[in-house]
C-alpha positions in Angstrom: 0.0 0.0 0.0 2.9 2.8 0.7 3.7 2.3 -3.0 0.5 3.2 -4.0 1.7 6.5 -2.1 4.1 7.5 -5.1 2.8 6.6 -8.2 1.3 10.0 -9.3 5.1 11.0 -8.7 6.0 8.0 -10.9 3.5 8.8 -13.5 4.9 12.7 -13.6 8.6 11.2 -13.7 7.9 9.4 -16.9 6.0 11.9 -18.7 8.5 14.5 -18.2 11.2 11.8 -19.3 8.6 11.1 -22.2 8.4 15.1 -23.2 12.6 15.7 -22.8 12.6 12.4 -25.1 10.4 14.4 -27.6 12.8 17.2 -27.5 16.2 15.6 -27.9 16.9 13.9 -24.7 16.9 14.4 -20.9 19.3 18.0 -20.1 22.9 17.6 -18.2 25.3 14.8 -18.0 25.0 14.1 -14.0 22.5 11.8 -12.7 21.6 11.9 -9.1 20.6 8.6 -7.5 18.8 8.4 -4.2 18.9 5.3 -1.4 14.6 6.1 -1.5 11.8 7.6 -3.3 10.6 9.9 -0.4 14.7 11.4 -0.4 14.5 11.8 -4.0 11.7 13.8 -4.0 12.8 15.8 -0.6 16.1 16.5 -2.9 13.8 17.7 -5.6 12.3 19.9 -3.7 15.5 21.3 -2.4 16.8 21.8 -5.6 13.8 23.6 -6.7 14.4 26.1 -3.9 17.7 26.8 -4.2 17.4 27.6 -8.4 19.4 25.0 -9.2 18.9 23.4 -12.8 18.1 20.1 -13.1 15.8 17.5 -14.7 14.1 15.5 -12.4 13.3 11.9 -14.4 13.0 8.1 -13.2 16.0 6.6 -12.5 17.4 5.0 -16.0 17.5 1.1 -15.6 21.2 0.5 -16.1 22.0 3.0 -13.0 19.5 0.9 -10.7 16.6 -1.8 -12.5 13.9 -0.7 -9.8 11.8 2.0 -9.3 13.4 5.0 -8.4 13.6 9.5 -8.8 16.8 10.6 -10.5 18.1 14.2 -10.9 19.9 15.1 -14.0 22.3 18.0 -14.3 25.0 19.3 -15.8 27.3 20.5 -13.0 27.0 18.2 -9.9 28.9 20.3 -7.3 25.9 23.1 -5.9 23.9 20.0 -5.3 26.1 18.0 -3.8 26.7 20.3 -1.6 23.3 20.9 -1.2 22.5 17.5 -0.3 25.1 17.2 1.9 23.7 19.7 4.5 20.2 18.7 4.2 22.0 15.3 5.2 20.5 13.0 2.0 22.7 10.0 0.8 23.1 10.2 -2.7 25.1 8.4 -5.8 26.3 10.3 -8.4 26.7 8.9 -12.3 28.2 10.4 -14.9 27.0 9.5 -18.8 29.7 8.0 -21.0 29.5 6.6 -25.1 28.6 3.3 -22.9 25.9 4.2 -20.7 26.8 5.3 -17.1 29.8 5.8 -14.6 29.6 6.1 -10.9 31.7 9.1 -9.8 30.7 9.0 -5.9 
């Protein structure tokens, strides 16, 4: 039943991953993966508040296979610093020719 909880957040994940697919593909070359949905949307929010650029998409399969929020931008250091203080644990992958590359 707590799943249930997130799927309108799913279902606004993948159409704005459906719509950046539309318009060339998803913006920035960072992806921000989260240890849980509910931090992944708390980081979201943070970002938001802070004016920091990012895409906010479902996490691509070959970072993690399960459900999950991903942020996507193209310099990672104002939100991992970000993160850092609001104290959210965080991965950090960097798109290469062959997919993806964890940096931290």
């Amino acid at each position: 039943m707590a799943q249930l909880k997130y799927l309108p957040a799913g279902v606004r994940l993948h159409l704005k991953l459906f719509l950046y697919q539309l318009r060339g593909g998803v913006p920035g070359r960072y992806y921000f993966k989260f240890h849980s949905i509910p931090e992944g949307l708390k980081a979201e929010k943070l970002a938001k508040s802070a004016k920091i650029p990012f895409a906010s998409i479902p996490i691509p399969d070959q970072i993690y296979p399960q459900c999950g929020i991903s942020l996507v931008v193209d310099n990672p250091d104002r939100l991992k610093e970000l993160l850092r203080r609001a104290g959210i644990e965080f991965e950090i992958y960097k798109t290469i020719p062959t997919g993806f590359e964890k940096i931290r």
